[in-house]
VEXTI-525981 format. One record per residue: residue in three letters; x, y, z of N, C-alpha, C, O in turn. Coordinates in steps of 0.05 Angstrom, whole numbers, padded with zeros to 5 digits, always signed. Example, Ala and Ser with C-alpha at 12.3 -4.5 7.8 and 13.67 -1.06 7.14 Angstrom:
BEGIN
Ala+00264-00114+00156+00246-00090+00156+00264-00066+00156+00285-00066+00169/Ser+00257-00045+00142+00273-00021+00143+00258+00001+00157+00268+00023+00161/
//
This chain:
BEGIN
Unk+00017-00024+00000+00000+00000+00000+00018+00025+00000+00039+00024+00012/Unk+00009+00049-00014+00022+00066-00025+00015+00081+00005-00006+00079+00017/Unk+00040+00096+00015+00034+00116+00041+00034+00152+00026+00038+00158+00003/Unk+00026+00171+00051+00027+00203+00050+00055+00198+00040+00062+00200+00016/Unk+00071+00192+00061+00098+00199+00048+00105+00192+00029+00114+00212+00018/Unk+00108+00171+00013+00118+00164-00010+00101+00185-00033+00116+00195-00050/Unk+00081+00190-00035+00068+00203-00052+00082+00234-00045+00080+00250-00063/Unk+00093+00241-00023+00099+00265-00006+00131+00264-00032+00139+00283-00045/Unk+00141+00241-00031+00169+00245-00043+00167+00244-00070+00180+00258-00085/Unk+00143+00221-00081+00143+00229-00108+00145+00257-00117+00162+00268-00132/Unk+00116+00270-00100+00114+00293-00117+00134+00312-00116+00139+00327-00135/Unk+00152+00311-00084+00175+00342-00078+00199+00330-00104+00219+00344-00106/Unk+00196+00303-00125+00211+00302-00141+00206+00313-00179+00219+00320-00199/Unk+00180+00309-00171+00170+00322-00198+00167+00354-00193+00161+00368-00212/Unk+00170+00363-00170+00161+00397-00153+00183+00399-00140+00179+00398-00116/Unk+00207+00401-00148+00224+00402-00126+00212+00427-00101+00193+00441-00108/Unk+00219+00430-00083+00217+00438-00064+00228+00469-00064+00214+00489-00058/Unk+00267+00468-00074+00277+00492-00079+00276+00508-00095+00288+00530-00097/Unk+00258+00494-00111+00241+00514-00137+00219+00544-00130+00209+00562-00143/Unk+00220+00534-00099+00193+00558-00086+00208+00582-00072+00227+00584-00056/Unk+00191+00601-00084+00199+00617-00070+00201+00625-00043+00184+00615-00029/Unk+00221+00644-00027+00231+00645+00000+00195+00645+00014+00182+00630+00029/Unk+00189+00665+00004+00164+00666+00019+00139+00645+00022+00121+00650+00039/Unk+00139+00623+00006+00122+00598-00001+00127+00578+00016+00144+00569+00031/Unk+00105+00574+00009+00093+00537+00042+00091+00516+00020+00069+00524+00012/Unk+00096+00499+00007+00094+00478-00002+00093+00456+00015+00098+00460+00039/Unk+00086+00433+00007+00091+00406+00019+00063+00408+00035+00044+00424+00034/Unk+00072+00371+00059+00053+00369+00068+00042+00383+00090+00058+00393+00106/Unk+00006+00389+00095+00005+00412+00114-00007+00399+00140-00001+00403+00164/Unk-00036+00374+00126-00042+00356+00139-00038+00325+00139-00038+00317+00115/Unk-00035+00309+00153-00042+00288+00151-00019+00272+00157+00001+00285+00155/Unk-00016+00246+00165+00002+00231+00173+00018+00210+00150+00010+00191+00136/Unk+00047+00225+00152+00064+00198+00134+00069+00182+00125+00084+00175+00107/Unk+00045+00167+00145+00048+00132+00142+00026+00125+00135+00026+00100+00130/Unk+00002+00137+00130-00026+00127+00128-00025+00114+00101-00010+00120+00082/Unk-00036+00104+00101-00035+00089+00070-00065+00105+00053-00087+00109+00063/Unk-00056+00114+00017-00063+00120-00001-00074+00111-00021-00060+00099-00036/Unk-00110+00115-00029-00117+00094-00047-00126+00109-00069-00131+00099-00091/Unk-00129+00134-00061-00144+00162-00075-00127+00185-00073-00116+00192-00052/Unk-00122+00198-00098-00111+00225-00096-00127+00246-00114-00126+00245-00139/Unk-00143+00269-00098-00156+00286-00116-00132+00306-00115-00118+00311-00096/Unk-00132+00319-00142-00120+00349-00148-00145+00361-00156-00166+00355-00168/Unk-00129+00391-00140-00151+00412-00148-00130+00446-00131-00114+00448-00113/Unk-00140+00461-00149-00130+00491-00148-00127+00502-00114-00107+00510-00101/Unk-00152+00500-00107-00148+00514-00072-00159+00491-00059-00173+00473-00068/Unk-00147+00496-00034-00171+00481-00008-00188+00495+00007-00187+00504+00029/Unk-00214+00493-00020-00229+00508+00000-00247+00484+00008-00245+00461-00002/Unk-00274+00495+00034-00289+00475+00038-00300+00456+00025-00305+00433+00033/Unk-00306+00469-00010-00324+00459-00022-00304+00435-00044-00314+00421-00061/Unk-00284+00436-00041-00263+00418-00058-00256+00396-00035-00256+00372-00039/Unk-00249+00410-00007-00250+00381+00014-00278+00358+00023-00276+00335+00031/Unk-00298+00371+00020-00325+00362+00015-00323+00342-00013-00322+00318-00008/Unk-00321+00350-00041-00316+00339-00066-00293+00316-00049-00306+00296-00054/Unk-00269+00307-00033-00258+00293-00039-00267+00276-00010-00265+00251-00012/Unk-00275+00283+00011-00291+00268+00023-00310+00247+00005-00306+00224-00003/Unk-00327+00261+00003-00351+00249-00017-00341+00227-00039-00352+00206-00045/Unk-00319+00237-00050-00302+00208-00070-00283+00189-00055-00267+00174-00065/Unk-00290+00193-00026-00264+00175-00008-00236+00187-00008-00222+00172+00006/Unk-00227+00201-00015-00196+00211-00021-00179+00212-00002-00187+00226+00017/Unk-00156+00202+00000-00146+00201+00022-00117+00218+00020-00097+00213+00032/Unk-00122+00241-00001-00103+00255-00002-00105+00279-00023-00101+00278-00047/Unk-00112+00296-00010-00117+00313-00035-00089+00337-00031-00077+00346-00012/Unk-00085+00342-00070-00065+00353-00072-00073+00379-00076-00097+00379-00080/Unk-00059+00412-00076-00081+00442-00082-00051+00451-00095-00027+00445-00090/Unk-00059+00459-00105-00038+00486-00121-00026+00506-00098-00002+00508-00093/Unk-00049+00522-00084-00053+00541-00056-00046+00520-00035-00055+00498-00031/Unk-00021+00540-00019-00015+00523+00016-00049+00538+00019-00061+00557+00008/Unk-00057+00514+00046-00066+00526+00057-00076+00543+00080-00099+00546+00088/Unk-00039+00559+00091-00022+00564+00111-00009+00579+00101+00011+00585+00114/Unk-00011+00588+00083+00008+00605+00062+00028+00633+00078+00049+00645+00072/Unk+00003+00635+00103+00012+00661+00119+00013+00656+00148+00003+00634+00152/Unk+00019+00664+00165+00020+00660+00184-00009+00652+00207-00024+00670+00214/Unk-00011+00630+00215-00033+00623+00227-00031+00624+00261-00010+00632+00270/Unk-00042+00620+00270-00038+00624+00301-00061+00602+00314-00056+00593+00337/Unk-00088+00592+00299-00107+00570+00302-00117+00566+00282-00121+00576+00261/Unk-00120+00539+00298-00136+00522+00268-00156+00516+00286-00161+00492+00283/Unk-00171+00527+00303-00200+00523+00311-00221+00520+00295-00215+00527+00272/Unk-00244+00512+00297-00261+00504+00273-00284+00527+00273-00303+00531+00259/Unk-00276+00536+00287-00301+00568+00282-00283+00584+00255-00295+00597+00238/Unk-00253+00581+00255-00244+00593+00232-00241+00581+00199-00240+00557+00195/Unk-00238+00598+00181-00241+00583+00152-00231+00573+00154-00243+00552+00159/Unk-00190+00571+00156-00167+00552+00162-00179+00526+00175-00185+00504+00166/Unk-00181+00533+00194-00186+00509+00220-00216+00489+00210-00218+00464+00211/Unk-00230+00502+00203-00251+00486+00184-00248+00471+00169-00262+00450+00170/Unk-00230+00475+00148-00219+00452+00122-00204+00436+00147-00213+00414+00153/Unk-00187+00444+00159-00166+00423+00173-00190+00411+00183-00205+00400+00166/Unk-00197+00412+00208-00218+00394+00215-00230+00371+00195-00226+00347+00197/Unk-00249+00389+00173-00259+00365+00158-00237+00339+00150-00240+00315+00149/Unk-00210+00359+00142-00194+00336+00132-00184+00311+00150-00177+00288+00143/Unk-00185+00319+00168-00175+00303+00195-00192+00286+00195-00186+00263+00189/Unk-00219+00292+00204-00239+00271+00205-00253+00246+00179-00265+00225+00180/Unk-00244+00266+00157-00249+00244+00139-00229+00231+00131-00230+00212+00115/Unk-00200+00240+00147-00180+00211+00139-00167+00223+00116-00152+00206+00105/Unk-00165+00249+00101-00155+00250+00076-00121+00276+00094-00121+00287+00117/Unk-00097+00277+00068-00079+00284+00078-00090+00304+00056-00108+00302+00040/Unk-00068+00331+00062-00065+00351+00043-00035+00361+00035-00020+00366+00053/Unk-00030+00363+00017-00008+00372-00003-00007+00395-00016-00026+00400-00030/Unk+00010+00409-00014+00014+00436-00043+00035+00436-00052+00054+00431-00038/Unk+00037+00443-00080+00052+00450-00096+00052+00482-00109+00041+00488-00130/Unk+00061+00492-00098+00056+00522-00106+00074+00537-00125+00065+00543-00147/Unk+00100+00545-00119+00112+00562-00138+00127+00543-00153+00127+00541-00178/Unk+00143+00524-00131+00154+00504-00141+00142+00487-00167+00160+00487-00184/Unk+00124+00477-00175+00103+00474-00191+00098+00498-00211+00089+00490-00233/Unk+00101+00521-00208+00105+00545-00224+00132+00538-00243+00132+00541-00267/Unk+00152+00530-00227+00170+00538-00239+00182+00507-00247+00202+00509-00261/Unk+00174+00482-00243+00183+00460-00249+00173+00458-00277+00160+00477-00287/Unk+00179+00434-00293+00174+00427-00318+00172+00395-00319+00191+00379-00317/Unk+00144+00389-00322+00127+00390-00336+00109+00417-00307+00104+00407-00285/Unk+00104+00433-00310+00092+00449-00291+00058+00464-00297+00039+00457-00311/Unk+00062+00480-00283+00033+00511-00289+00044+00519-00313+00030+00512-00332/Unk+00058+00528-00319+00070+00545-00335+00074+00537-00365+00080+00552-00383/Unk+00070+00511-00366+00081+00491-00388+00051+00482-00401+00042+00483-00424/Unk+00037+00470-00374+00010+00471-00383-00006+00502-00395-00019+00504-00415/Unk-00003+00515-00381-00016+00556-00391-00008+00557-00422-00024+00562-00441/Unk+00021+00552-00424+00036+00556-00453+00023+00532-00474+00010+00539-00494/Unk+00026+00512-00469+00012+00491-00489-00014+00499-00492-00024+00498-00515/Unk-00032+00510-00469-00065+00511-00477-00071+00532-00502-00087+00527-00519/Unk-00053+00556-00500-00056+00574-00511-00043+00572-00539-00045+00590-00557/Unk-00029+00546-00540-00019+00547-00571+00019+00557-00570+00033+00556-00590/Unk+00025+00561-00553+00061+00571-00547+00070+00547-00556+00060+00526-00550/Unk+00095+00549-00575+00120+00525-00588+00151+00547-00577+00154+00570-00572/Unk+00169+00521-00578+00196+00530-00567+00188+00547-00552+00187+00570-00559/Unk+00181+00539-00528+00183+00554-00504+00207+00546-00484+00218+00524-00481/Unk+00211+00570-00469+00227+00571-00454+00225+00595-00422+00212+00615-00421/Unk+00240+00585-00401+00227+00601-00387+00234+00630-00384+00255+00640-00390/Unk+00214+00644-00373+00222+00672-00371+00235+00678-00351+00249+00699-00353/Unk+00235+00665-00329+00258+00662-00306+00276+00647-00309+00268+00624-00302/Unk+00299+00645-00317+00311+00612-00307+00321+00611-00282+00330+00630-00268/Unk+00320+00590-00279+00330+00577-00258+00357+00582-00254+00371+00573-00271/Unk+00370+00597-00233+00402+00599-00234+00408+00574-00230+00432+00573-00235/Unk+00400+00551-00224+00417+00529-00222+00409+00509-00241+00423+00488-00244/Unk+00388+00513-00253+00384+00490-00280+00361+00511-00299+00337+00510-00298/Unk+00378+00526-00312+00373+00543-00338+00335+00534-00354+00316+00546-00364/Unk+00344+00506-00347+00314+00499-00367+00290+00502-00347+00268+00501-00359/Unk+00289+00506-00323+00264+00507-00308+00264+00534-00300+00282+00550-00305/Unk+00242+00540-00287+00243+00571-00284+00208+00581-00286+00188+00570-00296/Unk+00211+00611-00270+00179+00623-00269+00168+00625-00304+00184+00625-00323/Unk+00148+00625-00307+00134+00630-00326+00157+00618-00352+00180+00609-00350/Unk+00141+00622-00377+00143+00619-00399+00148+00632-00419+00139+00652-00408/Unk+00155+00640-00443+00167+00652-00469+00170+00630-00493+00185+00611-00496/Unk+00152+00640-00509+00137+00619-00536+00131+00639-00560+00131+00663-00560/Unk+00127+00618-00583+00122+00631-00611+00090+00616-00613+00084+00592-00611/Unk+00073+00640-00618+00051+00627-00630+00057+00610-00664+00069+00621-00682/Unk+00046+00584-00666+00039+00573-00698+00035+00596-00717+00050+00597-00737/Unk+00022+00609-00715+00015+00625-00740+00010+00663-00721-00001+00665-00699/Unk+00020+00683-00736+00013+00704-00728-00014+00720-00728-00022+00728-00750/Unk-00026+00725-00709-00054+00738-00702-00057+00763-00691-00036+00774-00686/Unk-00079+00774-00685-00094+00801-00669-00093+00800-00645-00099+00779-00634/Unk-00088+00815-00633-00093+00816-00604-00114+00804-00604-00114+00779-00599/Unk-00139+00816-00610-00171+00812-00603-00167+00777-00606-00171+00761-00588/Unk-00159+00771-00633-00164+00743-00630-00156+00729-00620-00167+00708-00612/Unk-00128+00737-00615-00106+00717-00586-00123+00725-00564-00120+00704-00551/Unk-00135+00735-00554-00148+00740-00530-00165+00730-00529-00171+00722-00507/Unk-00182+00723-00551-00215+00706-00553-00201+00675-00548-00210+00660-00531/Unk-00182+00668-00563-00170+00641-00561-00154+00635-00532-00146+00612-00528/Unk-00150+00649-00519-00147+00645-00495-00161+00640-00480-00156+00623-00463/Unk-00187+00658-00483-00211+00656-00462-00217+00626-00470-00218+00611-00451/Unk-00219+00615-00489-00225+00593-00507-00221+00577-00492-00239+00565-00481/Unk-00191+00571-00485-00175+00554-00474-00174+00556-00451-00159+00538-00445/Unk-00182+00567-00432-00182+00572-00411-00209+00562-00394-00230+00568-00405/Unk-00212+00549-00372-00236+00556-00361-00257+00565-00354-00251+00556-00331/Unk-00276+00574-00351-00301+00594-00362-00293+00606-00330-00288+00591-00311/Unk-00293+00640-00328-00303+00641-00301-00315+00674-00313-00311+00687-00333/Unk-00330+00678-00290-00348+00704-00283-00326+00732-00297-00337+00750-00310/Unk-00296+00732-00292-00286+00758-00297-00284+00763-00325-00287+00785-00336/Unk-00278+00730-00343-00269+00722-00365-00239+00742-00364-00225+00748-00344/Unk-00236+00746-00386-00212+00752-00406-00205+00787-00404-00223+00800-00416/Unk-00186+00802-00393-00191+00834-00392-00166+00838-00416-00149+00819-00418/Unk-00164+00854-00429-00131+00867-00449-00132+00892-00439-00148+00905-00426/Unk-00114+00894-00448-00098+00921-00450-00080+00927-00476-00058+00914-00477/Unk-00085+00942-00494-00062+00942-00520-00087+00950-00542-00110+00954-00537/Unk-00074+00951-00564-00086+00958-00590-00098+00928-00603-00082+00914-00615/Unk-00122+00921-00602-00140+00904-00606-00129+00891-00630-00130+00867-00633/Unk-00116+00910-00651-00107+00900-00681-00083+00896-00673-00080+00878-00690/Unk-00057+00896-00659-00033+00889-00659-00030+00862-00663-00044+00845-00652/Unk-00013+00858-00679-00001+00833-00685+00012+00820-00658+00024+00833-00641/Unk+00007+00787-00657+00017+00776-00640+00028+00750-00648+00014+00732-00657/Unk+00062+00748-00643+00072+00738-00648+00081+00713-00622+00072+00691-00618/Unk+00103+00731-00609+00113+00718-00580+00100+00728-00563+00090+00750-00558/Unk+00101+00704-00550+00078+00710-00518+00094+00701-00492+00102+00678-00491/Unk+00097+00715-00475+00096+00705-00444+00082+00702-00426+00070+00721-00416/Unk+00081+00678-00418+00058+00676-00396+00071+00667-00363+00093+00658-00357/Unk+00047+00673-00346+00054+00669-00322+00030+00661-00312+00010+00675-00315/Unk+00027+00636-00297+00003+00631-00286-00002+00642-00252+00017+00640-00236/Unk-00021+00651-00246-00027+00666-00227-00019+00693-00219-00010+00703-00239/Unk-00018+00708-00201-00003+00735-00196+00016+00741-00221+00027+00720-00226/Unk+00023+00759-00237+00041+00763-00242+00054+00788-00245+00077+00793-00254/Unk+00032+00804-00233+00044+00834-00229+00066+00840-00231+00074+00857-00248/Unk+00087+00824-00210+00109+00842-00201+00129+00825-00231+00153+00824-00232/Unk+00114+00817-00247+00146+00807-00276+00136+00834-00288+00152+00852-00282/Unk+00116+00842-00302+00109+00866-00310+00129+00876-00329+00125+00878-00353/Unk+00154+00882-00317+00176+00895-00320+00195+00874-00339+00205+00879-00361/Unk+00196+00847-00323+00213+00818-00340+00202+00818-00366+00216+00819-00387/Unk+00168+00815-00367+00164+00815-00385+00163+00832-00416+00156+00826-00439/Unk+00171+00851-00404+00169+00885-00419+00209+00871-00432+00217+00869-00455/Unk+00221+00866-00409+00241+00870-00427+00242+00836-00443+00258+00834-00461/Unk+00233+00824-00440+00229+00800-00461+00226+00792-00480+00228+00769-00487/Unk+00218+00820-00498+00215+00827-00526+00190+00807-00533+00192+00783-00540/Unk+00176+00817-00532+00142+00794-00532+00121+00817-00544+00120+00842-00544/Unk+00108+00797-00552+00077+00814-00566+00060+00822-00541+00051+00845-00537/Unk+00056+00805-00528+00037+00795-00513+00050+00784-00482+00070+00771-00478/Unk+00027+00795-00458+00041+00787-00431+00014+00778-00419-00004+00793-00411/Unk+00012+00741-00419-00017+00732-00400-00009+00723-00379+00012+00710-00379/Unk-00022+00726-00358-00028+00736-00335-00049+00733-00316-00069+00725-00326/Unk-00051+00737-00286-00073+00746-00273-00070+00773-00252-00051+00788-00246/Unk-00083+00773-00250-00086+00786-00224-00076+00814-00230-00061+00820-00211/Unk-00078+00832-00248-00061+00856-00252-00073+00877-00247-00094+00881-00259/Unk-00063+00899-00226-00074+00920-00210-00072+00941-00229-00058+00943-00249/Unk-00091+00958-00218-00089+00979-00245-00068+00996-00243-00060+01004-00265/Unk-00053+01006-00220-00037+01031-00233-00003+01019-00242+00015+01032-00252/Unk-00003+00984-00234+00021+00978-00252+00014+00963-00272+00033+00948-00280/Unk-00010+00961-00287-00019+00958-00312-00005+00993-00332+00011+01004-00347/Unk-00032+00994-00310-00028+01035-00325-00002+01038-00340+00000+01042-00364/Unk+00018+01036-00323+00050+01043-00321+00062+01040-00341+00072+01054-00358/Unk+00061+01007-00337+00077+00983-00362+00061+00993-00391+00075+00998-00411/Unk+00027+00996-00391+00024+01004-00418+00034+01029-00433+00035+01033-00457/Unk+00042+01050-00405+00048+01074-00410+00075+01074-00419+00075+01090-00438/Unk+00097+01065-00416+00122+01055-00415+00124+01044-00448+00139+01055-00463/Unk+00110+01025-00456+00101+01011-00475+00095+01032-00503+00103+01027-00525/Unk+00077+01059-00496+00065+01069-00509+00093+01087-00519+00094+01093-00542/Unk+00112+01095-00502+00136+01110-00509+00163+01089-00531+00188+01092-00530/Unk+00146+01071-00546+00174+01055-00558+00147+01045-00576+00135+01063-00588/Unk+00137+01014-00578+00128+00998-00603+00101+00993-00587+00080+00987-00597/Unk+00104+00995-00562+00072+00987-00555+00065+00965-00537+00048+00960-00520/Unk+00092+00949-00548+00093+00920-00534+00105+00923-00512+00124+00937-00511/Unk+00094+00907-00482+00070+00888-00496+00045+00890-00497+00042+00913-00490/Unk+00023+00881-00500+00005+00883-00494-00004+00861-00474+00006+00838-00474/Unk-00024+00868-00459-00027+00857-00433-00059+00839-00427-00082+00846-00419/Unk-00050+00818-00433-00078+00791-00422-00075+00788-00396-00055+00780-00384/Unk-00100+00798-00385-00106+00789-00345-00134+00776-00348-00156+00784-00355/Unk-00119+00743-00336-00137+00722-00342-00149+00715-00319-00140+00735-00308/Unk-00166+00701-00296-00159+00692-00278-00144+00673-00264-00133+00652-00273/Unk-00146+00681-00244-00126+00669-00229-00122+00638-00228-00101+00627-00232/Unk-00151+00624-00220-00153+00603-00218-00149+00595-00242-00129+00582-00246/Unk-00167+00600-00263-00166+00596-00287-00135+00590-00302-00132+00571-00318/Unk-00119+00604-00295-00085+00598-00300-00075+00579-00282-00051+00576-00281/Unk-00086+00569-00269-00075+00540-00257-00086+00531-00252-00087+00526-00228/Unk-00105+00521-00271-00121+00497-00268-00104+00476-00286-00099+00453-00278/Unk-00097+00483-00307-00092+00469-00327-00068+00447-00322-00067+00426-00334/Unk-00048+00456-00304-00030+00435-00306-00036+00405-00281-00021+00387-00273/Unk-00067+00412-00275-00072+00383-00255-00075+00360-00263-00071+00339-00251/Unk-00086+00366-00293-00089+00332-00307-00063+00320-00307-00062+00297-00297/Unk-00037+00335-00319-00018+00319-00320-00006+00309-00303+00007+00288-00305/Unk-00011+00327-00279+00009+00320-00252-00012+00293-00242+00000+00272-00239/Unk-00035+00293-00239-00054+00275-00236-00041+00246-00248-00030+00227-00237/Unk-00045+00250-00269-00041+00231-00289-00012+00220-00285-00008+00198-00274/Unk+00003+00233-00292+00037+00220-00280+00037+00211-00248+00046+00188-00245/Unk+00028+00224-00222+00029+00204-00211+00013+00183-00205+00020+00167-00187/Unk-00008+00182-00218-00027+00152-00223-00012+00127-00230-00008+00105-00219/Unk-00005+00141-00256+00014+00120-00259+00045+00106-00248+00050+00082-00245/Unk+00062+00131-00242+00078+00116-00212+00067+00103-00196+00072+00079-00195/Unk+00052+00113-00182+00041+00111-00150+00025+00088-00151+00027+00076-00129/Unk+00010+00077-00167-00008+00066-00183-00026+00064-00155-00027+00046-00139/Unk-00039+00087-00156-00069+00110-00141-00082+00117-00159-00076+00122-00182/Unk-00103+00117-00148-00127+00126-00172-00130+00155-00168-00135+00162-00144/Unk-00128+00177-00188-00128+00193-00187-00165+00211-00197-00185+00201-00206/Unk-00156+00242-00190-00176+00248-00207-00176+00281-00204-00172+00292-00182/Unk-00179+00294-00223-00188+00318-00219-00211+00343-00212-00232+00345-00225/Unk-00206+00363-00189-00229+00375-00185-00247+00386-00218-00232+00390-00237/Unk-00271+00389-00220-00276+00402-00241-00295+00433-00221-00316+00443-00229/Unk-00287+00438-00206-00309+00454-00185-00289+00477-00200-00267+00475-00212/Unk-00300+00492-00197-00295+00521-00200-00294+00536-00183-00314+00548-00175/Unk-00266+00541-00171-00262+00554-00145-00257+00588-00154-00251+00602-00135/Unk-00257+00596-00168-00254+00621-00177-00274+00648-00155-00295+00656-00164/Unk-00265+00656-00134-00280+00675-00114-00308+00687-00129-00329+00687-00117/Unk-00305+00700-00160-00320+00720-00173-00338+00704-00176-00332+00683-00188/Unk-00362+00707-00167-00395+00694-00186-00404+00711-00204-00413+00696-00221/Unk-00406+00730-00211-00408+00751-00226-00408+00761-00234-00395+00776-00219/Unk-00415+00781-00264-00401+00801-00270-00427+00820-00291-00441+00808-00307/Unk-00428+00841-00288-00450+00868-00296-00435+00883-00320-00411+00877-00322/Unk-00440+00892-00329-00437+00913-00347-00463+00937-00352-00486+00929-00356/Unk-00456+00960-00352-00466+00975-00356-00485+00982-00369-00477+00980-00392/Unk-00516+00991-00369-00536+00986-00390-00555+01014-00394-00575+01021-00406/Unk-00537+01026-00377-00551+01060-00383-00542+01073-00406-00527+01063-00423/Unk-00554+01101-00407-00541+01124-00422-00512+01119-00423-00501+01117-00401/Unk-00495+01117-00447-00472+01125-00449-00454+01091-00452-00431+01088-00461/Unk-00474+01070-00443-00460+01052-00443-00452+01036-00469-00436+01017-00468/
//
């Protein structure tokens, strides 16, 4: 019988560990070493409603993208959100795992999956790795054939998982797009990496307006590039769970499976329907 730990070492080998950043919690958060493993769900966060989903399928180990400890805790009482997932997990017997930046920056990773969905060839990363050149944050790729912003952006949303914010740009709708960099989740603070990367195109989440503003403004004083895809968050890392799923099914030989829940915070989204809109 397959234990937490051994599935604990598979994965810190496909995720190394020193791949994460100083500030990141990876690894295991709940659950005991030795318990033996018959079920492994992956899925993006641990929230209630994904530890519920792996209860409900028996799972005795669910893996999240998100620690879910990421910051400093002080209780895990069950009147609190934290302390609530732990609880459930405890009592239904399942362990918990993350792979967070480390998984950002490994290969086959987030980053690898974001780049393949969208159509990226010869990619490479936009960080490397000072100690092994080929792994590294985010991605840098040639689209197959050259397109529109507007339409690289519709084909993204395409590829991407449906959520409430969908797809935002920034740039000239007709610019040609050639090279793309992508980053799955946060990527605000590359902004700048990506500007000097020489790229058509920078996808993304999570991008605040006045260092959007900036970078397009910056952009607007030379060729323009790049222009700027903010996708969501979850939505940019969803995509690399099938494979991680799938590869360790087959090591581990655990039955795997993936969340299809849609943890994305936004339920909604309005647009304007008055005068002027």
């Amino acid at each position: 019988m397959t234990t937490v730990g051994e599935i604990v070492a598979i994965l810190d080998r496909y995720f190394p560990p020193r791949l994460a950043e100083e500030w990141d919690a990876p690894g295991l958060s709940v659950g005991d070493p030795t318990a033996p493993v018959e079920r492994v769900l992956f899925a993006v966060d641990p929230v209630m409603a994904v530890v519920d989903e792996a209860a409900d399928w028996s799972a005795t180990m669910l893996v999240t993208h998100h620690p879910l400890m990421l910051r400093g805790v002080t209780t895990v009482a069950a009147h609190t959100a934290k302390g609530a997932v732990v609880h459930r997990l405890i009592l239904s017997g399942c362990a918990l795992y993350s792979a967070h930046t480390n998984a950002d920056a490994a290969s086959p990773g987030v980053a690898d999956a974001l780049a393949e969905a969208i159509g990226l060839t010869a990619t490479r990363p936009l960080v490397p790795d000072a100690a092994e050149p080929a792994l590294g944050t985010g991605r840098v790729g040639v689209l197959a054939s050259p397109t529109t912003l507007r339409k690289f952006a519709q084909a993204v949303a395409d590829a991407l998982p449906a959520t409430a914010p969908g797809v935002r740009v920034a740039g000239d709708l007709d610019a040609i797009i050639r090279t793309v960099a992508v980053l799955g989740g946060s990527g605000g603070s590359f902004l700048d990496v990506a500007s000097a990367a020489d790229v058509d195109a920078y996808v993304t989440a999570d991008l605040r307006h006045h260092p959007a503003s900036e970078a397009r403004e910056l952009a607007l004083l030379t060729d323009g590039r790049p222009a700027l895809v903010d996708v969501s968050h979850f939505a940019s890392e969803w995509l690399w769970l099938a494979a991680a799923a799938e590869r360790l099914g087959a090591e581990a030989g655990v039955e795997t499976r993936v969340s299809t829940l849609n943890t994305d915070p936004w339920t909604g989204r309005f647009d304007a329907t008055g005068p002027g809109a």
